[in-house]
N, CA, C and O atoms as a Tinker XYZ file with bonds, in Angstrom:
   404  protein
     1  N    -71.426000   47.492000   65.432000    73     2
     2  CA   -71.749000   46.615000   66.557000    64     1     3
     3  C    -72.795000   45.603000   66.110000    63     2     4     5
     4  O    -73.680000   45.809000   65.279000    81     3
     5  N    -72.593000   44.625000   66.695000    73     3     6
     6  CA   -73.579000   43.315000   66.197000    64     5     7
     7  C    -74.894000   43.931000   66.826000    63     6     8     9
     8  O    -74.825000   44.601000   67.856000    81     7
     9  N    -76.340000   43.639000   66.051000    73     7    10
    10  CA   -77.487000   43.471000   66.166000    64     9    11
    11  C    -77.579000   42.960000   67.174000    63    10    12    13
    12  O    -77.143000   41.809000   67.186000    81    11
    13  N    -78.124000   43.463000   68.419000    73    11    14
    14  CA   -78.421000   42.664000   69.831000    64    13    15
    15  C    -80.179000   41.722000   69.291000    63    14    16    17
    16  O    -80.603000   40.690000   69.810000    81    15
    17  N    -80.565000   42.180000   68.634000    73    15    18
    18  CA   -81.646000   41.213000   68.463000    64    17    19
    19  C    -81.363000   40.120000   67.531000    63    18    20    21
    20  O    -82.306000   39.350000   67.352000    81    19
    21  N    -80.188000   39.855000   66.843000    73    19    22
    22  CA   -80.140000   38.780000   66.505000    64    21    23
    23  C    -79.587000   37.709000   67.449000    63    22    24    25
    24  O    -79.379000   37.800000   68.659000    81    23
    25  N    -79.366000   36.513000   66.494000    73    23    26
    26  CA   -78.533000   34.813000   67.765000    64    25    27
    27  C    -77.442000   34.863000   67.969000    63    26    28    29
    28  O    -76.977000   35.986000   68.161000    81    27
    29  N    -77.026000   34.326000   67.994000    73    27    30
    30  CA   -75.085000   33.756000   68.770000    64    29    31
    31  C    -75.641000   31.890000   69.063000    63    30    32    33
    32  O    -76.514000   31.500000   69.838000    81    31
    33  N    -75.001000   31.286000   68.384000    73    31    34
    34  CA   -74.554000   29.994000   68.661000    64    33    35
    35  C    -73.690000   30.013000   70.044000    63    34    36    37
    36  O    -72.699000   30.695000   70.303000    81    35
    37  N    -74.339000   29.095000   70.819000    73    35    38
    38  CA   -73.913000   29.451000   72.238000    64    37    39
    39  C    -73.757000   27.512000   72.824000    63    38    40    41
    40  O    -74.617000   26.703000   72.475000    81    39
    41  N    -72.923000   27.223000   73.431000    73    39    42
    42  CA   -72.923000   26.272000   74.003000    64    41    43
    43  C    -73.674000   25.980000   75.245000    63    42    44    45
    44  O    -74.278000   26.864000   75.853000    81    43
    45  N    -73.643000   24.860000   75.589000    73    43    46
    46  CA   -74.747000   25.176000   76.837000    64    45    47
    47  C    -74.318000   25.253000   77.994000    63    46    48    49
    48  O    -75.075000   25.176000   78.962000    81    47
    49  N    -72.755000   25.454000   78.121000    73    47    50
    50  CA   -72.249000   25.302000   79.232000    64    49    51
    51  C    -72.355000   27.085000   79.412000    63    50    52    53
    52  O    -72.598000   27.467000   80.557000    81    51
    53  N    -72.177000   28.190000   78.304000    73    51    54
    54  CA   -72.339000   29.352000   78.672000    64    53    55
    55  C    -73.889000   29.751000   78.740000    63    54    56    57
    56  O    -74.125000   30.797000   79.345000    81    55
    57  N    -74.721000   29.218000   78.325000    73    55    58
    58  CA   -76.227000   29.629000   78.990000    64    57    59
    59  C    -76.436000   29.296000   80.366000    63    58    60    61
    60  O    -77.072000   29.915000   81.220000    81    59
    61  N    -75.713000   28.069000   80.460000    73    59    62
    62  CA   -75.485000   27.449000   82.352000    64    61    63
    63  C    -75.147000   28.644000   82.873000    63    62    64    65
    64  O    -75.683000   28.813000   83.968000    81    63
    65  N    -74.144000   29.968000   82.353000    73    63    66
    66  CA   -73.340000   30.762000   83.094000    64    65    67
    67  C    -71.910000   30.566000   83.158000    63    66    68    69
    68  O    -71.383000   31.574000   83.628000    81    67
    69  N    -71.169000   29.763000   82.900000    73    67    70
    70  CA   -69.782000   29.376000   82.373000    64    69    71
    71  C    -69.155000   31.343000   81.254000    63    70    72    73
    72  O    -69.745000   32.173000   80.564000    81    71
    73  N    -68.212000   31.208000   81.581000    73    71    74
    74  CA   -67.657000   32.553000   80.880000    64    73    75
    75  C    -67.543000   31.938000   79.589000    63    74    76    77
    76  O    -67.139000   30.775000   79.597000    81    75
    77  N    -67.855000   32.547000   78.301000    73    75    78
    78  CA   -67.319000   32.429000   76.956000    64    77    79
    79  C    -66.019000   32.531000   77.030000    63    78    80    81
    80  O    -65.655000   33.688000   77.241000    81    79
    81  N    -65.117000   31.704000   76.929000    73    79    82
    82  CA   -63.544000   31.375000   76.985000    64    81    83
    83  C    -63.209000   32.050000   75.298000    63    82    84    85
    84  O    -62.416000   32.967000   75.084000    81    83
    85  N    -63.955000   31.397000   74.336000    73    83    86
    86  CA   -63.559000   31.134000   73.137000    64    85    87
    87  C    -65.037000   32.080000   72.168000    63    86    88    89
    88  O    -66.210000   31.713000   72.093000    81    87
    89  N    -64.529000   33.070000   71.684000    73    87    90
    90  CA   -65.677000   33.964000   70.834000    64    89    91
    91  C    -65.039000   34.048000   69.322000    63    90    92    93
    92  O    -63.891000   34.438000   69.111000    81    91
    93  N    -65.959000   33.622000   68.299000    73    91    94
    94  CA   -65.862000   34.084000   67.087000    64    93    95
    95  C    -66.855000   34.422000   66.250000    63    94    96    97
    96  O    -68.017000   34.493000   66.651000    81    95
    97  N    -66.546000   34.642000   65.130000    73    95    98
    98  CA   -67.664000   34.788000   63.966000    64    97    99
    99  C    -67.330000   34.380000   62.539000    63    98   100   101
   100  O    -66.328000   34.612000   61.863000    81    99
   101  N    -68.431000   33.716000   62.268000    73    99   102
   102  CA   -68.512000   32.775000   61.449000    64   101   103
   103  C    -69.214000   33.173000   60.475000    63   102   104   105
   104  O    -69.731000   34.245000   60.791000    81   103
   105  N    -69.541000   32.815000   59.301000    73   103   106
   106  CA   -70.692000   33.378000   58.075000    64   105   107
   107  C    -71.753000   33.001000   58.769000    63   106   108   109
   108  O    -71.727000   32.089000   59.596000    81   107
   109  N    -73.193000   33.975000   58.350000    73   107   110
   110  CA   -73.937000   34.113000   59.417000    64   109   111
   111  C    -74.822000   32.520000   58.672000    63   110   112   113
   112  O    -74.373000   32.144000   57.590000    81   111
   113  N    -75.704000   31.909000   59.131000    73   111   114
   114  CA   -76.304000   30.696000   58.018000    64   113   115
   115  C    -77.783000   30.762000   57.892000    63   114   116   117
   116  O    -78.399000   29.861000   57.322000    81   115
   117  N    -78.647000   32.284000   58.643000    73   115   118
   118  CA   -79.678000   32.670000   57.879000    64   117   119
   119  C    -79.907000   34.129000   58.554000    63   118   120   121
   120  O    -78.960000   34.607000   59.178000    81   119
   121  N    -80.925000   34.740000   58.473000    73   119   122
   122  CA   -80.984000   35.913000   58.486000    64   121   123
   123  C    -81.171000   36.571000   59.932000    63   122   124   125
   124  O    -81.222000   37.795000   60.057000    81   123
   125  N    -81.271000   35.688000   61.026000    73   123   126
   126  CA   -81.485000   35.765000   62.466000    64   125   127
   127  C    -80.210000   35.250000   63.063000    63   126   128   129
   128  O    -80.154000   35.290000   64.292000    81   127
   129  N    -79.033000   34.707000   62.323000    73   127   130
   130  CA   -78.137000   34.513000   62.705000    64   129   131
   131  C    -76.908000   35.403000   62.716000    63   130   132   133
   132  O    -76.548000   35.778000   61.600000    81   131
   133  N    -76.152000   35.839000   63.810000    73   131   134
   134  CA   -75.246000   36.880000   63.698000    64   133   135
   135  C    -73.599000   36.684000   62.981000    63   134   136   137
   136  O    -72.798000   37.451000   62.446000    81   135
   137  N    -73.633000   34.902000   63.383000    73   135   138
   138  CA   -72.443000   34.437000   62.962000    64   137   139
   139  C    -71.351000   34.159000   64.480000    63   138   140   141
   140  O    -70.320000   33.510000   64.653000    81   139
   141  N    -72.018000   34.824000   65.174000    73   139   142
   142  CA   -70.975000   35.109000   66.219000    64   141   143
   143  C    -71.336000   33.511000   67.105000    63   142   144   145
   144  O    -72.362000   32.843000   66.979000    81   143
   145  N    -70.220000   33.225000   67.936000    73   143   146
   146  CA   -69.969000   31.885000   68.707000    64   145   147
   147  C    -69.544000   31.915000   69.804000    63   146   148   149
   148  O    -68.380000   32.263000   70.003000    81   147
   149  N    -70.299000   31.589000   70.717000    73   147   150
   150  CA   -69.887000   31.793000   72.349000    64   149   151
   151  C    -69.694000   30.152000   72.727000    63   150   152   153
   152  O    -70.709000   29.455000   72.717000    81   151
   153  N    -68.438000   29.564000   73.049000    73   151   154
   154  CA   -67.998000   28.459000   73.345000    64   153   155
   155  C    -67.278000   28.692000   74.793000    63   154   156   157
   156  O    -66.587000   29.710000   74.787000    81   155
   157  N    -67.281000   27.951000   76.089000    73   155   158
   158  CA   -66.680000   27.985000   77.314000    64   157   159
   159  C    -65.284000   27.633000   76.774000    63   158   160   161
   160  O    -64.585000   28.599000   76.469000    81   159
   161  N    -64.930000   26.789000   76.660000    73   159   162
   162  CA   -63.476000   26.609000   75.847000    64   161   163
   163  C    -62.972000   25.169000   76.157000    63   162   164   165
   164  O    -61.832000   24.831000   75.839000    81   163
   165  N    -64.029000   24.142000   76.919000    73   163   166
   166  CA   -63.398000   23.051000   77.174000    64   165   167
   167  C    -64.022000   21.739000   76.644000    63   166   168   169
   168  O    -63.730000   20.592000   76.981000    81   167
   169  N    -65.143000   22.238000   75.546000    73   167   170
   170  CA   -65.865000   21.486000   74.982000    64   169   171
   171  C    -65.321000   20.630000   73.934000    63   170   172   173
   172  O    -65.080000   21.312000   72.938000    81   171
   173  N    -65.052000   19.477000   73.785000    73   171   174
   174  CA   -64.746000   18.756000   72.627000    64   173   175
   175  C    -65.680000   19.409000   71.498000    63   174   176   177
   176  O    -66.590000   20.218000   71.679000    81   175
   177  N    -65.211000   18.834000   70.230000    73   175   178
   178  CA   -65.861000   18.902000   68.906000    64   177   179
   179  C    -67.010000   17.567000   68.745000    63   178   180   181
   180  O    -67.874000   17.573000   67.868000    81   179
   181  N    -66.916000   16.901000   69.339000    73   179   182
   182  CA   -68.089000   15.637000   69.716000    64   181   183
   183  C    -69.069000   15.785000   70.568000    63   182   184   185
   184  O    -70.162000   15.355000   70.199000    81   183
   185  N    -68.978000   16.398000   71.876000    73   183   186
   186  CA   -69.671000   17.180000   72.458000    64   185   187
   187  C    -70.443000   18.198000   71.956000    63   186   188   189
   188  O    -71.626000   18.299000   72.282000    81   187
   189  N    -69.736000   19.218000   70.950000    73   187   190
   190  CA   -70.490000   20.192000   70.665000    64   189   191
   191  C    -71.492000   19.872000   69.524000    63   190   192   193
   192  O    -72.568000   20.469000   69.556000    81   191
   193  N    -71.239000   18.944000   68.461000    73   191   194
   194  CA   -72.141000   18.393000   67.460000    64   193   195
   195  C    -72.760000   17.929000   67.949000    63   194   196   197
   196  O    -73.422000   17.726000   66.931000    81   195
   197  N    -73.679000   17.147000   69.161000    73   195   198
   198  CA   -74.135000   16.290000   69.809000    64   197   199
   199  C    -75.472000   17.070000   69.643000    63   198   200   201
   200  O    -75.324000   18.222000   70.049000    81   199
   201  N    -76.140000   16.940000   69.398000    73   199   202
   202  CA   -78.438000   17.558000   69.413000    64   201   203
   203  C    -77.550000   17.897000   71.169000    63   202   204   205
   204  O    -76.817000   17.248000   71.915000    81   203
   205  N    -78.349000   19.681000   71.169000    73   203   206
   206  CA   -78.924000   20.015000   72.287000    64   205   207
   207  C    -77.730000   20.812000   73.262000    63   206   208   209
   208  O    -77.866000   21.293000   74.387000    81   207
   209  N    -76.514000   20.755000   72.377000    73   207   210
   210  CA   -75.273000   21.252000   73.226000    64   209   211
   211  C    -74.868000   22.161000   72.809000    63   210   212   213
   212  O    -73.802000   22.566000   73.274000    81   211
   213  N    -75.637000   23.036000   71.558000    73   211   214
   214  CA   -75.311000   24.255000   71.357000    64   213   215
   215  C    -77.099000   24.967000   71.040000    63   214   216   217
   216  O    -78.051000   24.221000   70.811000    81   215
   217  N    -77.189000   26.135000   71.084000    73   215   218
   218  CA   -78.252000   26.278000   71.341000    64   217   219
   219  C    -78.093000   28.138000   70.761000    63   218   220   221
   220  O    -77.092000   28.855000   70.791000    81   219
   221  N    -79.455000   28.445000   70.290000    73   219   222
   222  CA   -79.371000   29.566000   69.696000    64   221   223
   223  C    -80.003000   30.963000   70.540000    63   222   224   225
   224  O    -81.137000   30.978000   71.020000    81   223
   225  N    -79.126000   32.009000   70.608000    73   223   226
   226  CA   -79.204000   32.580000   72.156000    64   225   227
   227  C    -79.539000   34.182000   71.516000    63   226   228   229
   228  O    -79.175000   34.197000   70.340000    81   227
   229  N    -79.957000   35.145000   71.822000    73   227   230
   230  CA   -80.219000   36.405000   71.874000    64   229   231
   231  C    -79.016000   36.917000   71.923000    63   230   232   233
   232  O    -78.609000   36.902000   73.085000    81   231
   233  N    -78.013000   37.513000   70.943000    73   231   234
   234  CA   -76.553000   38.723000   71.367000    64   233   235
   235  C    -77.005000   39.753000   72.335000    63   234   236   237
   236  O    -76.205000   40.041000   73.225000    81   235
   237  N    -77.926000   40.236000   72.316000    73   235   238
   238  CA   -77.760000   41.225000   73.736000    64   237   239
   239  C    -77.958000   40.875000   75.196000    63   238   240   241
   240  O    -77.840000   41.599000   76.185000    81   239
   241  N    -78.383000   39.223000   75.074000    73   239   242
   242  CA   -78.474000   38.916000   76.346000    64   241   243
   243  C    -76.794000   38.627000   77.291000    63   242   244   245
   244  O    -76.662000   38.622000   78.515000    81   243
   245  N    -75.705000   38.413000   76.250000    73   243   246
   246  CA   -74.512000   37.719000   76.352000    64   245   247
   247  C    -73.607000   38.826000   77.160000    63   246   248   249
   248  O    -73.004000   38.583000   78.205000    81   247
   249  N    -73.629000   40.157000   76.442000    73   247   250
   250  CA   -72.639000   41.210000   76.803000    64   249   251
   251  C    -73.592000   42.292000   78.163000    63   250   252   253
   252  O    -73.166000   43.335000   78.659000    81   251
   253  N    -74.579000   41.782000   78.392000    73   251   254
   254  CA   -75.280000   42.261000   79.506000    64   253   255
   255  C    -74.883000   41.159000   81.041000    63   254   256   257
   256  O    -75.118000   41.626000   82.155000    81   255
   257  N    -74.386000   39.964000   80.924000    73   255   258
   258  CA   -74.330000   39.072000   81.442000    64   257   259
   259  C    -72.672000   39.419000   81.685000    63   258   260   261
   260  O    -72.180000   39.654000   82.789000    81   259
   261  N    -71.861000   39.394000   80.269000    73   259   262
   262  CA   -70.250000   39.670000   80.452000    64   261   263
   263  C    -70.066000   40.910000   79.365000    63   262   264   265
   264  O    -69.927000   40.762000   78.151000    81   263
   265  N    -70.096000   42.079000   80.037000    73   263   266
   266  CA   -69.692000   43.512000   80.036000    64   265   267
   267  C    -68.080000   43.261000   78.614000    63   266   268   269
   268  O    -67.817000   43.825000   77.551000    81   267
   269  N    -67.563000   42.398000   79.231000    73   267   270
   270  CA   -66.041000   42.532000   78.433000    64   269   271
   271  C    -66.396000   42.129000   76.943000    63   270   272   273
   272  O    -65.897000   42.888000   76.111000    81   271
   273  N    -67.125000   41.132000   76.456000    73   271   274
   274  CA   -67.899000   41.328000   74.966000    64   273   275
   275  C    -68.058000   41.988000   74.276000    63   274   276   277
   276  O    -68.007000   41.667000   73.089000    81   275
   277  N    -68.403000   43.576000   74.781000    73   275   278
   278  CA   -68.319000   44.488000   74.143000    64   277   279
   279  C    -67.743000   44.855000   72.739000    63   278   280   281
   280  O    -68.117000   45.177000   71.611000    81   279
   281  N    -66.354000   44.565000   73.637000    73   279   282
   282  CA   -65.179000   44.524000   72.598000    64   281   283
   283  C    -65.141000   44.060000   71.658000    63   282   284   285
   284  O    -65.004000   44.724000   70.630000    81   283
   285  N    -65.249000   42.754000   71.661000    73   283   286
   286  CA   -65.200000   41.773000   70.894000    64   285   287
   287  C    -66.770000   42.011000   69.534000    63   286   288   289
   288  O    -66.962000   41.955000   68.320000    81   287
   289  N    -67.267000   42.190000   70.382000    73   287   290
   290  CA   -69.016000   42.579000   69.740000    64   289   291
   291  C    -69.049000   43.895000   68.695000    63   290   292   293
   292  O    -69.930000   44.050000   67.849000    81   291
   293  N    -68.023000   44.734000   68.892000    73   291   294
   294  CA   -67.914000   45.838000   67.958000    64   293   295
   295  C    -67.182000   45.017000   66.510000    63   294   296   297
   296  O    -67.951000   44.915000   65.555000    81   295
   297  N    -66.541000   44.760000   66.426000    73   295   298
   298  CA   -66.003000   43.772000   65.373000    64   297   299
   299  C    -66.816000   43.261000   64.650000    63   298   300   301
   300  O    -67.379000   42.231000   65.022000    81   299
   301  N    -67.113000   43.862000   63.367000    73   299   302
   302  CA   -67.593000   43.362000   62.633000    64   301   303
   303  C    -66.994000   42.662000   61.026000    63   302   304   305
   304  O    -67.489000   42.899000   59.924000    81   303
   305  N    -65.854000   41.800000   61.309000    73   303   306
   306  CA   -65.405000   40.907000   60.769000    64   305   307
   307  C    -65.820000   39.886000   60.974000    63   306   308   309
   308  O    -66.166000   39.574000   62.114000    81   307
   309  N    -65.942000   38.807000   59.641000    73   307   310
   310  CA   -66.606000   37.463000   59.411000    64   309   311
   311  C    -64.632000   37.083000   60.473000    63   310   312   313
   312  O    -63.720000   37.836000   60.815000    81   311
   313  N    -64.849000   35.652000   60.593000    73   311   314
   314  CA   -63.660000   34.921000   60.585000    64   313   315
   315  C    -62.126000   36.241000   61.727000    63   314   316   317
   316  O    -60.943000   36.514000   61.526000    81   315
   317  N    -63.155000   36.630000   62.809000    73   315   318
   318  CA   -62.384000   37.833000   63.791000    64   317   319
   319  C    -62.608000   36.104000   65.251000    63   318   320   321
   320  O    -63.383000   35.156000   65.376000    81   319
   321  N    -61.678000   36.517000   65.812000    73   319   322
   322  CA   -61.449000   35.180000   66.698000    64   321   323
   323  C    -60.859000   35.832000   68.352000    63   322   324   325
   324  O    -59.906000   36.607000   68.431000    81   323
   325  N    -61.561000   35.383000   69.436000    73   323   326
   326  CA   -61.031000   36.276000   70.330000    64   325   327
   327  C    -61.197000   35.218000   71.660000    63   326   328   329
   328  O    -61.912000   34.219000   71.742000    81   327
   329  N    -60.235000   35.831000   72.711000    73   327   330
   330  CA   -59.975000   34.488000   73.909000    64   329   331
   331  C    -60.117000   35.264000   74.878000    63   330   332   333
   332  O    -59.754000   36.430000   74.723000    81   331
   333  N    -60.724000   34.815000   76.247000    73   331   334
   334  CA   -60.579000   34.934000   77.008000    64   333   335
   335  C    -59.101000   35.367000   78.838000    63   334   336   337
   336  O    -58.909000   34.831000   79.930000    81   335
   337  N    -58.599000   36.386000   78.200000    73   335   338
   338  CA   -57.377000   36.103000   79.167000    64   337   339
   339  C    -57.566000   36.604000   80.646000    63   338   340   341
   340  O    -57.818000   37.731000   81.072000    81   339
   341  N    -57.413000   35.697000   81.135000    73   339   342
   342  CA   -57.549000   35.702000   82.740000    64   341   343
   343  C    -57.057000   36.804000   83.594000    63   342   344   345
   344  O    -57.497000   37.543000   84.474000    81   343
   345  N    -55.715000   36.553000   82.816000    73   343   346
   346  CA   -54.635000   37.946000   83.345000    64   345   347
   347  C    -54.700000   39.220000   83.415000    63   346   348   349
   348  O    -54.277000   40.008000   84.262000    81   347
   349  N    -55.610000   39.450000   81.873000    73   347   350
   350  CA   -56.174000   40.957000   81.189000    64   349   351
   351  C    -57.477000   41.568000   81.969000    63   350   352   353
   352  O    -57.568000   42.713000   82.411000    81   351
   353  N    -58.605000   40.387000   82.041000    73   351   354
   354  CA   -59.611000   39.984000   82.478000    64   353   355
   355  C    -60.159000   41.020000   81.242000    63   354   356   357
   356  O    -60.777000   42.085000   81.224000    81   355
   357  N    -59.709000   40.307000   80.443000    73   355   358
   358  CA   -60.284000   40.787000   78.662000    64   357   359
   359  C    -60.092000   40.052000   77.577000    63   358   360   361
   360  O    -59.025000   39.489000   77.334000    81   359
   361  N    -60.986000   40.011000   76.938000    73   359   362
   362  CA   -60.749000   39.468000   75.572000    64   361   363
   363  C    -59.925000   40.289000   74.929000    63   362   364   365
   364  O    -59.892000   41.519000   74.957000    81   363
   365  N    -58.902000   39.124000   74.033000    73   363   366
   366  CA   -57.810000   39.536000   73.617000    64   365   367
   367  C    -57.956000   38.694000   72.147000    63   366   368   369
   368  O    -57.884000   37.466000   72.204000    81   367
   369  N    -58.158000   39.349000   70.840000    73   367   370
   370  CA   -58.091000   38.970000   69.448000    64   369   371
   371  C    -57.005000   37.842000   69.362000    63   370   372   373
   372  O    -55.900000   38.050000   69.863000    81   371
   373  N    -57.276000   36.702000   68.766000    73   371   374
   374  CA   -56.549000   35.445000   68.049000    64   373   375
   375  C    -56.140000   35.495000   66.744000    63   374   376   377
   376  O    -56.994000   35.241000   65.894000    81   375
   377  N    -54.915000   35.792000   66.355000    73   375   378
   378  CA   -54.584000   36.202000   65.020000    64   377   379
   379  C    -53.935000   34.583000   64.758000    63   378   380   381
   380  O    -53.827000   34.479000   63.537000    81   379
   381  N    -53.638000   33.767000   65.179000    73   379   382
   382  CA   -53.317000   32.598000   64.521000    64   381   383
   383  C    -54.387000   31.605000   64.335000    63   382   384   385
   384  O    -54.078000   30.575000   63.735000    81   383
   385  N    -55.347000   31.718000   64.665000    73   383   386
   386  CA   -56.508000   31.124000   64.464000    64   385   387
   387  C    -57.634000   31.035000   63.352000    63   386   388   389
   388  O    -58.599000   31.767000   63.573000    81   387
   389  N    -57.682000   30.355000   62.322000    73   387   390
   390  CA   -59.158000   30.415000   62.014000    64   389   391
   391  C    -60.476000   30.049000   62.520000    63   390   392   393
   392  O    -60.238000   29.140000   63.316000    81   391
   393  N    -61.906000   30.280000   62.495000    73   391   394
   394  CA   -62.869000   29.758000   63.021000    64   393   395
   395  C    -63.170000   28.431000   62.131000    63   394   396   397
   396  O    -62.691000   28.566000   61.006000    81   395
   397  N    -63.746000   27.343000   62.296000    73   395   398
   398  CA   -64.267000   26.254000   61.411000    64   397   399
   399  C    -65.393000   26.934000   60.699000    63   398   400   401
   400  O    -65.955000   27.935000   61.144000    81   399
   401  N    -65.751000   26.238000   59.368000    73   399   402
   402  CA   -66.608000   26.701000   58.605000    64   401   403
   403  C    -67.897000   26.344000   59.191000    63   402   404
   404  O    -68.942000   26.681000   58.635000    81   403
């Protein structure tokens, strides 16, 4: 299970409270970083590079907020990719997907 005291790259639409649509993990890029990525899912790639629209967040604050993370949070694969399904009202693993570097 991921380190709840480390970050998660988080957009700011899910610190607003927006559901993480879109969760992955990425190589971590220092030692407080988990790798993991909480994106709402409707954010452009211009938007999200923009200063101030992604923001570096506490992992145990995320799956205390949305319980269904869990799941996803036990995974400890670099490049593991997981979506939001409405239907399931669970995250459900993305096998055609890579994460960006």
């Amino acid at each position: 299970m991921a380190d709840p005291g480390q970050a998660a790259f988080c957009s700011t639409l899910v610190i607003e409270g927006q559901r993480p649509r879109w969760v992955y993990r990425s190589e971590a890029i220092n030692e407080s970083d988990s790798g993991w990525r909480f994106i709402e899912g409707n954010e452009s790639d211009e938007w999200l590079n923009e200063s101030g629209h992604c923001v570096m967040q506490h992992l145990g604050h995320l799956p205390t907020r949305w319980p269904e993370l869990d799941g996803p949070l036990r995974d400890e694969r670099v490049r593991s990719a997981w979506r939001w399904d409405e239907a399931r009202a669970a995250y459900v693993e993305v096998k055609d997907w890579t994460p960006p570097d």
